[in-house]
Every structure is written in C-alpha cells, then in structure tokens.
N, C-alpha and C positions, 0 to 999 in steps of 0.2 A: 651529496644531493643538496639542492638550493633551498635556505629557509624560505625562501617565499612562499606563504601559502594564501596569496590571494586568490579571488575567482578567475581572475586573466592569466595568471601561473598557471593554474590547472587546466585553461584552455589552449592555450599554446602547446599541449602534451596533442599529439595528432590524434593521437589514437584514442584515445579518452574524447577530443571532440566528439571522432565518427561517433563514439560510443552514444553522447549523449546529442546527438542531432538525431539518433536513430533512437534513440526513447523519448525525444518529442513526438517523431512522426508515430510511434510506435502507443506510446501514451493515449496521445491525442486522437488516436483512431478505437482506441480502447473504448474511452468516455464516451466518443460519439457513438460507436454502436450499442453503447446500453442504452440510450437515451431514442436512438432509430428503434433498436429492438422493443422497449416498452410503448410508443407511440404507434408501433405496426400490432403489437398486440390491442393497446385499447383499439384502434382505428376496424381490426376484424373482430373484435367479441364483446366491447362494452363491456367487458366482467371483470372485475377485482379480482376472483376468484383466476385467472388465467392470466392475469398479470402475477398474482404470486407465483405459478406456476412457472414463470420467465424467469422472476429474480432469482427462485431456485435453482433453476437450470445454468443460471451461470454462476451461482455460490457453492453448489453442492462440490464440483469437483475440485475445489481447494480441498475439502473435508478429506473427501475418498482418493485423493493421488497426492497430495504435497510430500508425502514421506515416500513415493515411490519415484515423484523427479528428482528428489532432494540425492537417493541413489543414484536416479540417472547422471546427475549434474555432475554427478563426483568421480562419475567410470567413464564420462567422453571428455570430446574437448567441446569447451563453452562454444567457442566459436560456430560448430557446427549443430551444436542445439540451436542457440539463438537462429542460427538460418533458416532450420528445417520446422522450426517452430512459425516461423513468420513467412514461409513459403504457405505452408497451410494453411495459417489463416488465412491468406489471400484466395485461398481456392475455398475455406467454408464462406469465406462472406460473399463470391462473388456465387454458390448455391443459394442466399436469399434470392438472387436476380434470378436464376434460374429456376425454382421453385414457386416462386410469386405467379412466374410467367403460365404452370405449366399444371398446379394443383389448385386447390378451393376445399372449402366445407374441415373437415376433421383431418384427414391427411397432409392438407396443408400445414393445421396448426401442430401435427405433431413432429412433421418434417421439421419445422421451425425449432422447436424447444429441443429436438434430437442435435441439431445443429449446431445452436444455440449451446448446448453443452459439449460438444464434441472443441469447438472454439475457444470456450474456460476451460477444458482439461489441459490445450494443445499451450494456452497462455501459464497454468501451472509452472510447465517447464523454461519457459523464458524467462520467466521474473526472478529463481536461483541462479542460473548461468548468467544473467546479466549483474546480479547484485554480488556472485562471487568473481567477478572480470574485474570490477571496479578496482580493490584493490592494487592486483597482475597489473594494472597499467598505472597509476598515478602512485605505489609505495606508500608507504606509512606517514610518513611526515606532512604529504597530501590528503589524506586520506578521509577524516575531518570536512576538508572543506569542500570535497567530490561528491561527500554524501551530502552535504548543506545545497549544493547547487543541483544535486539529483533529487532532492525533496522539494526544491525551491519550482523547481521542473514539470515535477508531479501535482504540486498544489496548480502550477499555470495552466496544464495541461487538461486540468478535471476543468478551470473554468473556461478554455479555449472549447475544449471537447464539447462540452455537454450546453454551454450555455452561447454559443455561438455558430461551430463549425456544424455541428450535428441539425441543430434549429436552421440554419440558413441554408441549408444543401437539403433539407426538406421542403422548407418554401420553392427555391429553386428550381432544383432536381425533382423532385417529389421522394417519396420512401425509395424506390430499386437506386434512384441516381445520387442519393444517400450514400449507400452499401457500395456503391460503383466507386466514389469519392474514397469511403474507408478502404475499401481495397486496392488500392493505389497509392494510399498512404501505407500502406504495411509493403507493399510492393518496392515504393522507394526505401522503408526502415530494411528490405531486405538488403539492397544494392549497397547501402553505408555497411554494413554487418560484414560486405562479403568484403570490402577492405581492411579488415582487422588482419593484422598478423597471426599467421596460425598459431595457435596454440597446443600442449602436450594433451592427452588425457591422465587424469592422473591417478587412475587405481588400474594394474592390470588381473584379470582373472585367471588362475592356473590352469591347465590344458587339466580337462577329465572333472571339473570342480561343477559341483550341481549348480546351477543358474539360480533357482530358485533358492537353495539352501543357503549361496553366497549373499544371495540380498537379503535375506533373513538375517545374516551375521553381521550383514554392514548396518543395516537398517537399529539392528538392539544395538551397537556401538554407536552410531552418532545419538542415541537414546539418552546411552550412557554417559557419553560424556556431555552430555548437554547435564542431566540432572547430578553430575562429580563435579562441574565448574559454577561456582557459584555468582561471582561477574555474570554470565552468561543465564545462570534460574533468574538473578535479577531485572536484566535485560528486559528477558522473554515474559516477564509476570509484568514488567511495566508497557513492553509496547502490547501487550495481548488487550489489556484493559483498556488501554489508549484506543486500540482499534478499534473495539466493541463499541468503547462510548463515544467516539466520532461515528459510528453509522446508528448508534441509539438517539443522538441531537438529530442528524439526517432525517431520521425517520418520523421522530415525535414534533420537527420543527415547524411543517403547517400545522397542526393543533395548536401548538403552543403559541404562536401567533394567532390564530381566532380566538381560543378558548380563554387562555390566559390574557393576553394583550386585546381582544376585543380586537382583531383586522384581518383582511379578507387572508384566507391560506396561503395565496398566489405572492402575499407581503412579506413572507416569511424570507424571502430571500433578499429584501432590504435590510430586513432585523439581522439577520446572521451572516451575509456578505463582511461584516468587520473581523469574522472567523479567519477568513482567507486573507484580509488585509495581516492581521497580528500573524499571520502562518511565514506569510511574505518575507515581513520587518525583522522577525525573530531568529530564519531563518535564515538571511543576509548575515544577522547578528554574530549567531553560532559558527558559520562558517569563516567567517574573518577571526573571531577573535574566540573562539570555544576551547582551540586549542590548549590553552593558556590555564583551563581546569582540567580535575577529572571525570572523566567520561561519567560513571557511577554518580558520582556528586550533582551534576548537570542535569542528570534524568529524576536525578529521586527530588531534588527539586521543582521541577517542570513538573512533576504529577501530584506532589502536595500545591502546586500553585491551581493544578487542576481541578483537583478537589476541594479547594476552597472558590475558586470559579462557580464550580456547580453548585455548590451550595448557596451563592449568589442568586441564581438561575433559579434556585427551589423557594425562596425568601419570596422573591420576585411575583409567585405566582398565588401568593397570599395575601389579602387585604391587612398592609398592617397600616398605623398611623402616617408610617414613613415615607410614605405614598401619593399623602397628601401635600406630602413641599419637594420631595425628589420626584421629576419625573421618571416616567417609569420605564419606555422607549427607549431612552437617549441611554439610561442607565442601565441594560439588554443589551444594547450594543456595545455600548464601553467592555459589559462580562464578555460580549463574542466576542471581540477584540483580544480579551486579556487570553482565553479558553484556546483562544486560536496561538498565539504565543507562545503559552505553556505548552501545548500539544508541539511542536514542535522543539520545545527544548527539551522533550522527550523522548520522539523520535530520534534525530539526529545526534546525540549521542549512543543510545541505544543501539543501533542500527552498527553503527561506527566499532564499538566494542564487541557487538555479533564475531563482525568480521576479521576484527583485531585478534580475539582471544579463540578462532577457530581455524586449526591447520588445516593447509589448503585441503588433504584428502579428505577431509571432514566436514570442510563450509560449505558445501552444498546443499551436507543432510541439517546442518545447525539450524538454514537458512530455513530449510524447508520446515521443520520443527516447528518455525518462530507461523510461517502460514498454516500452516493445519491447527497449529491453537489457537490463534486469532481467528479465525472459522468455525472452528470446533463450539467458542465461547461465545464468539458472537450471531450466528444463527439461535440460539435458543434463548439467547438475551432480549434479542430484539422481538421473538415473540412472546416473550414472556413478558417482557414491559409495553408492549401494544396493548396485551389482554388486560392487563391488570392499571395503565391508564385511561384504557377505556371504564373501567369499575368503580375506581375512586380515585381520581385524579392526576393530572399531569405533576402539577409540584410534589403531590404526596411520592408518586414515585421514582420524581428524581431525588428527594431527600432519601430514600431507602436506597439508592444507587450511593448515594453521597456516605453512607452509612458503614457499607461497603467497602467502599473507595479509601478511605477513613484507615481503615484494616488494615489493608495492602498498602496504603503510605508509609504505614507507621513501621512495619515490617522491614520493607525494600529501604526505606531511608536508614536505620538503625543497621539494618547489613551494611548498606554501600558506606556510611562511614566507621563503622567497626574494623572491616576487609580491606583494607586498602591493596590497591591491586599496582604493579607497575604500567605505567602509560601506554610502555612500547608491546605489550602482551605477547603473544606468541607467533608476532608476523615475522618472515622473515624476510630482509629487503630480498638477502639473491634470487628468493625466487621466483620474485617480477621477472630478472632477469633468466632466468632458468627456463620460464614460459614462455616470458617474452622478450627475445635476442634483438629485437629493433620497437622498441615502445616508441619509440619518438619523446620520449620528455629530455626536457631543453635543458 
C-alpha cells in the first residue's frame, strides 16, 4: 500500500469519497434539523420548558439504544444499515410536512417530539456503521488521515447546517420547506450509500440460538473488552469528557458572554466562533502529520492542553488586576481558539485507536460504547452545571469542572505513557479486502 497519507490520497479511494460526500449531505441535514426542530418549537409554544423537551427527544435515544445499534452494527452489513437508516429519516422528516399540515394544539406537539425521537433513535444506528466502514475502505496506514478529514467534515457541517443552510431555507422556504430541503438531503446521502460495495455481515447467529439471550452475550463481550483493553478505557475516558465539555461551553456560552464579558447573548458566537476556527487548523494538522506520534500520546496531550484552556476561561471570569492592561475579549478568543485545537487533537486520535485497537466483529459495539457514555455523562452534566451556574457563578463552575478535568488528565496521561501500545493495534489490512473485493484505492 502507498505511504501517501495526504487528504487527496484518501480522496482518490472511490469509495471512501462516496462515503464522505454522503456524510456531508448526511451531516449537514442533521444540524439543520435540530436548529428547524428548536425554531418550530419556540415559534408554536414560546416556552423553555418545551424546548427542553425537543433537546431531550433527540438526546435520549443515544442513552436508551447505543449499545443495542452497536449489536446491530456488528450482525449486518454496514452498508445496508446506513441505507435503511437514511431511507427513514427521509420519511420521518418529510411527517413534520405532513403533520404541520394536518394537526394543531397538543397532538401536534406530541406528534413532533414522538418523531422527533423516532429520527435520533434511527440516526443511533448510522453514526456506528458509518464510523466502523471507515476503516474496510481506506486501511490502516490511511486511517489517521480519514478520521482527520471526517472530523474536519463534521466541524463544517455543524457550521454549514445550523448557521447557514437551516437559517436560509427558513427565510426562504419558511419551516415545512425547511424539512422538505433536509429530506432531500438525506435522500441524495441515500443514493451515494447505495454505490458502496456490498459488504459481508460479520457475526452469524446459530439456527435455534435465543435472539434475545444472544445479544445479551454479545452486548456483556463488547462490555468486556472495552474495560480488559486499556488504549481503548483511555480513549473512551478522554472523548467522553471532551464531549460533555464541548456541549457544557455550548450551552453556558450566551451567559458567559453577557454575564462574564458584559455583551448581548446573540455575541457569543463571535467570542467562540475561534473554537471552530482552532478545530479546523488542528485538524488539517493531525491529519497530515499525526501519523508520525502516538495515538495515546496525542490525546492525553490534547486534553491536558484542554484543561489548562478552561482554566483560562475560569481566570477570565474573575475581576483580577490583569484585566486592567490585558484585554479581555481578544484574550477569550485566543482560549476559543486554543480549546478548539486541543479538542481536536483529542478527538482524532482517539477516535482513530477506537477503531484501530477493535476487531471488526467487535467495532461496532466498541463504537457504540464510546456514544452511550458520552450521553450517559453528558445529559446530567449539562444540567447539573446549568443549575448550579445559575446559583453562584459561571467562572466558579467552570473552575470545579477544571478541577475535575485536572483528575482525568493526570490519570489518562500517566497510562498512555506508562502503556505503550504498538501503532498498527489489532487491524487487520486483509480484511478491507475480505469486505471489500473492489475498494477502489489507488
């Protein structure tokens, strides 16, 4: 196989294109309808109270199904989840247009949130079979710079989605020609999907073997070997808290621009827009040249830069002297900037050794593992640091996050260089080719 491991190497692999032109559209329609779904709630109830009840509706069923796709992912073939997954959402999104048209008052709104979650349960299952394909098509020596360019994807896509495509197809379209827009987009992410090479499924079931008993025993094995490999507890302990405290900034960051920085809420996304710039930079970074360390080494650093970020972030929101000759804006953006860097040289190695150090009959549950805890930890985070910076303070409690954070650096760093792991982990090339008899890479 060729050392090139630029981004145009990895695009020139066909199949890997389709892959990742169909997680733009795929993405991109995602963003946009959290952002239609939240605007269609406040626009019918004016209430907070019914807006939380939306985010729920699409967070919960990461919680209650990641470990039950993570089986599914691992007993079909990808190829045919990712279809049947993206077949449906085209038909729940285009029930907003249908239901808009045809309900009012309280059935309306519960038609919505019923759907609403029926949509994040059906997305559970595609986000594993898409991130265990990754590998099957681009091999290990690729593999690095697949995930760099499929994070690099995901950061464009939340700001394509949510701050352009979604917003402009409301003006436009109004709210149904919104959902009409997104369901067209998942419609053509099906059309790319259905050109993938078929693939094998990879677990079969023995004739007379209980359904239910079987996934019980697959489900405690991928359990298993997640908490017997230790690369992979590291992993999973540094993207969990990565995820958590990228939607805890999310959340806290119109406060913290009023309350802390003295500027209207709606500014917050000048202040913290240099997040997504550093996610960009970093993320080009890692991809070309990450290779070159270790995966372990890469992350446990990335999350101690993180945590000294945030503690930046917490200084910041204290009147000290230093205030008085540093401005204080400029220097908020520079930690967004840096926070958004670190978060990705987090991620993308992380992510990369998920996939590296889990056999294929296994990557799906590994995968799905890594989503049910980053959900599991971050739903009760985020409310517990809402309530309790509304009580005494924003800075106060991101320094008890930093506190925290503090813990787990010190931990995960002292493993990943204690444990040295070998690079190549336990992928094996043949069997991309095993899966996939025509990948098309060059």
């Amino acid at each position: 196989m060729s050392q090139d491991r630029t981004f145009a190497a990895v695009v020139r692999n066909r199949n890997f294109f389709v892959l990742w032109m169909a997680q733009i559209l795929s993405q991109t329609a995602q963003n946009g309808i959290h952002f239609v779904q939240l605007v269609l709630i406040e626009t019918l109830t004016r209430s907070t109270a019914h807006m939380a009840v939306m985010i729920l509706s699409f967070s919960l069923p990461a919680v209650l199904l990641s470990s039950v796709a993570g089986i599914a992912v691992d007993r079909l073939s990808n190829k045919r989840v990712m279809l049947a997954s993206n077949a449906i959402r085209v038909l729940t999104v285009t029930t907003y247009i249908v239901v808009l048209n045809q309900l009012g008052g309280w059935s309306l709104l519960m038609v919505i949130y019923a759907v609403t979650f029926i949509s994040s349960a059906v997305g559970q299952f595609f986000a594993p079979a898409e991130a265990t394909t990754i590998p099957l098509l681009v091999g290990e020596e690729r593999l690095l710079t697949a995930n760099a360019l499929f994070n690099l994807t995901l950061v464009a896509t939340q700001v394509v989605g949510l701050v352009i495509v979604a917003p402009l197809t409301i003006k436009v379209l109004g709210i149904k020609g919104a959902f009409g827009t997104m369901a067209l987009m998942y419609l053509g992410a099906s059309i790319l999907l259905s050109r993938l090479p078929r693939d094998k499924p990879k677990l079969i079931v023995e004739a007379g073997a209980s359904m239910v008993r079987t996934a019980w025993e697959e489900l405690r094995e991928g359990w298993r070997y997640v908490a017997s490999n230790r690369p992979i507890l590291i992993a999973l302990s540094q993207l969990t808290m990565t995820t958590s405290l990228l939607m805890m900034m999310a959340m806290i960051a119109p406060g913290y621009a009023s309350r802390v920085l003295g500027m209207m809420p709606e500014d917050a996304i000048l202040v913290f827009a240099p997040a997504g710039v550093g996610m960009l930079v970093n993320t080009f970074l890692v991809g070309r040249f990450g290779y070159k360390f270790r995966r372990e080494v890469m992350s446990s650093l990335g999350f101690s830069a993180m945590v000294v970020t945030l503690f930046g972030f917490g200084l910041a929101g204290f009147d000290l002297p230093v205030w008085a000759m540093i401005p204080r804006v400029p220097t908020v953006m520079f930690l967004s900037f840096s926070l958004g860097a670190a978060i990705s040289l987090v991620v993308i190695p992380s992510e990369t050794l998920l996939q590296e150090k889990s056999p294929p009959e296994l990557r799906g549950r590994v995968i799905a593992v890594y989503f049910l805890l980053a959900n599991l930890v971050a739903i009760p985070v985020m409310l517990m640091v809402g309530t309790t910076a509304d009580q005494i303070g924003i800075p106060q409690v991101i320094m008890g996050v930093v506190l925290l954070l503090v813990v787990i650096a010190a931990t995960t760093t002292y493993q990943a260089f204690k444990f040295r792991t070998v690079a190549g982990g336990i992928f094996d090339a043949g069997t991309a080719i095993e899966y996939y008899s025509h990948s098309g890479d060059d």
